[in-house]
N, C-alpha and C positions, 0 to 999 in steps of 0.2 A: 304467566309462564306458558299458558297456551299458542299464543300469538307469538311469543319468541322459536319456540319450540318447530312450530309452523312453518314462520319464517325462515328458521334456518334449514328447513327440510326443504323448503322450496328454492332457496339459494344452493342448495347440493345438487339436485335436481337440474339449475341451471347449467350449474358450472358444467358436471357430467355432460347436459349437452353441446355446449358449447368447445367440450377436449374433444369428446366425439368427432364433431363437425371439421378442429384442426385434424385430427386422426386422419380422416377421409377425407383431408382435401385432394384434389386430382381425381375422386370419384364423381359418377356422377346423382344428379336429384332427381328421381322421380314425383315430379310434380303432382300427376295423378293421385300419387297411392301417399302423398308426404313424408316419405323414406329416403333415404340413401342408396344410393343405385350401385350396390356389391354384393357381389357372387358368395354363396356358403363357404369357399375356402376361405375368404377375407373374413369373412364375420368370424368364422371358427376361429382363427389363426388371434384374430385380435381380440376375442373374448377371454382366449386361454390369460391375455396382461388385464384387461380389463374389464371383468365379469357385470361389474355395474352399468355397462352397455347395454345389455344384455335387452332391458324392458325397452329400450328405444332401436327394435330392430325393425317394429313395424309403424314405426313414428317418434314425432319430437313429445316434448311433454307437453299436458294440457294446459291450454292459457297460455302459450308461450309469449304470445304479443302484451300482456300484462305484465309478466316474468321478464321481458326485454325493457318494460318502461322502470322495474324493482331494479332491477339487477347491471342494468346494459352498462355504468355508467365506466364501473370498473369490476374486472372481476380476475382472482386468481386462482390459477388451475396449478395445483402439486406444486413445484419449484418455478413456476414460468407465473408471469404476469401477462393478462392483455387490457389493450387500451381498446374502447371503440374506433372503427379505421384501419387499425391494425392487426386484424385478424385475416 
């Protein structure tokens, strides 16, 4: 039950990042710092829909390149589906 448990805390985690990323597409990436490159009005603005952003304001989540090889194959986010390719 541990390892399920886990799992699917870490597929939330995914998913979250990955609505995020469609969120903020047209923004841009700070490479540097591993963040999303948007001003406090945007982050406020889109926290008030999406509060579980919130911990990825100063980064993606840990292990994300492992979490891409769990997860990447397919994943769905609230009412929308994405396919790898088409995001």
């Amino acid at each position: 039950m541990q390892f399920k448990k886990r799992w699917e805390n870490l597929k939330t985690m995914y998913c979250q990042w990955k609505q995020l990323q469609i969120d903020a597409s047209g923004l841009g990436w700070n490479a540097k710092l591993g963040t999303i490159d948007a001003d406090t009005d945007w982050w406020n603005t889109h926290l008030i829909k999406n509060p579980e952003h919130a911990k990825y304001r100063n980064g993606g989540p840990p292990n994300l390149a492992e979490m891409d090889l769990m997860f990447d194959d397919r994943h769905v986010i609230g009412a929308e589906s994405a396919i790898p390719g088409e995001i």
